[in-house]
N, C-alpha and C positions, 0 to 999 in steps of 0.2 A: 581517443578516450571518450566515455558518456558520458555525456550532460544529460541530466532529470531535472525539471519543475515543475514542483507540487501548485496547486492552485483548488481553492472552494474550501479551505477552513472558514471558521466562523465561530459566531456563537451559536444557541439554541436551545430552548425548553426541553429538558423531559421528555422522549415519545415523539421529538420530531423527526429529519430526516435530514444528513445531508449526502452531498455526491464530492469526491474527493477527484483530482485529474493528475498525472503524470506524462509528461510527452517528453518522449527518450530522442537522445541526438547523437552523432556522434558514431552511430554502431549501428548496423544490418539490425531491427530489430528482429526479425526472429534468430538472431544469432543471441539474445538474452535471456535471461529467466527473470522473471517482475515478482517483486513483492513489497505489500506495503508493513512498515513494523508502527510502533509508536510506543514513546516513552512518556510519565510523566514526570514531575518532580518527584525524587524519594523511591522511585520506583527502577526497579530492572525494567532493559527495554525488553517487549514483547512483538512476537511475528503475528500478524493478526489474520493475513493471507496470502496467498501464494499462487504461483501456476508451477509444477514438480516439471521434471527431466519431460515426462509426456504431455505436456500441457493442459493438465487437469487441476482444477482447483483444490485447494485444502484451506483450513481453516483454524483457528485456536478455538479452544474450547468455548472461551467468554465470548465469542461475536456469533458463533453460531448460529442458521436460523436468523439472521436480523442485518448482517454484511453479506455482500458479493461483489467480487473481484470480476470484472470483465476488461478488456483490451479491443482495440479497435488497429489490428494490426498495416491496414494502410495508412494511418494515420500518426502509427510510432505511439498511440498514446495506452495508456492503462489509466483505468478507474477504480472506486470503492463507494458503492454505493450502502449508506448508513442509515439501517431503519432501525427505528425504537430504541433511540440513542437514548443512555443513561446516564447520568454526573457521573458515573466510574469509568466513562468511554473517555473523559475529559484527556489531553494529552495533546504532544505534539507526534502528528503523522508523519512518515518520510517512505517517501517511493525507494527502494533498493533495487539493484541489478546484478546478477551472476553473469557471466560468462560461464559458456560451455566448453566443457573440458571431456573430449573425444566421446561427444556426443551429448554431457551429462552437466545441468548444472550443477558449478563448483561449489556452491553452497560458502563463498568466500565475500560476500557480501561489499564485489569488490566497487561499486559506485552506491552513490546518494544526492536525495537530494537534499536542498535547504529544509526541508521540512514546512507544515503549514499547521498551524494551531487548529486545535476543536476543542469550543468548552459547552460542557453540556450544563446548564443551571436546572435545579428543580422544580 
């Protein structure tokens, strides 16, 4: 089974930056597909980014330009690195994992982690 933990929530201003970390255990990583979602209160959770079946990033609309998802694959771990953070980024982040299903992530969102708070003040 994976184990994921998140680490580098925080607080912070308006327009600052932070760096999000996930280090996967448990499973061959490049046997996974990484992505990070986050929810707030009141709120549907949202996929904010991703690596797809080819190992290419994608994104949600609202991070756009200002997120990037990287991986550091000898080290198991996945990143998010958060520029021009807005109080609407505010939420709790959580690393997710797919398993590949005959070649393809399952898109079954089948680990998590604890999650790690960001709140962004104005």
């Amino acid at each position: 089974q994976v184990q994921l933990v998140e680490s580098g929530g925080g607080s912070v201003q308006a327009g600052g930056s932070l760096r999000l970390s996930c280090v996967a255990s448990g499973y061959t990583f490049s046997r996974i597909c990484m992505a990070w979602f986050r929810q707030a209160p009141g709120k549907e959770r949202e996929r904010v980014a991703r690596f797809n079946s080819l190992d290419i990033a994608t994104y949600g609309d609202s991070v756009k330009g200002r997120f990037t998802i990287s991986k550091d694959n000898a080290e198991n771990a996945l990143y998010l690195q958060m520029n021009s953070l807005k109080p609407e980024d505010t939420a709790m982040y959580y690393c997710a994992a797919d398993v590949r299903r005959g070649g393809l992530c399952s898109g079954e969102n089948n680990y998590w982690g604890q999650g790690t708070q960001v709140t962004v003040s104005s």
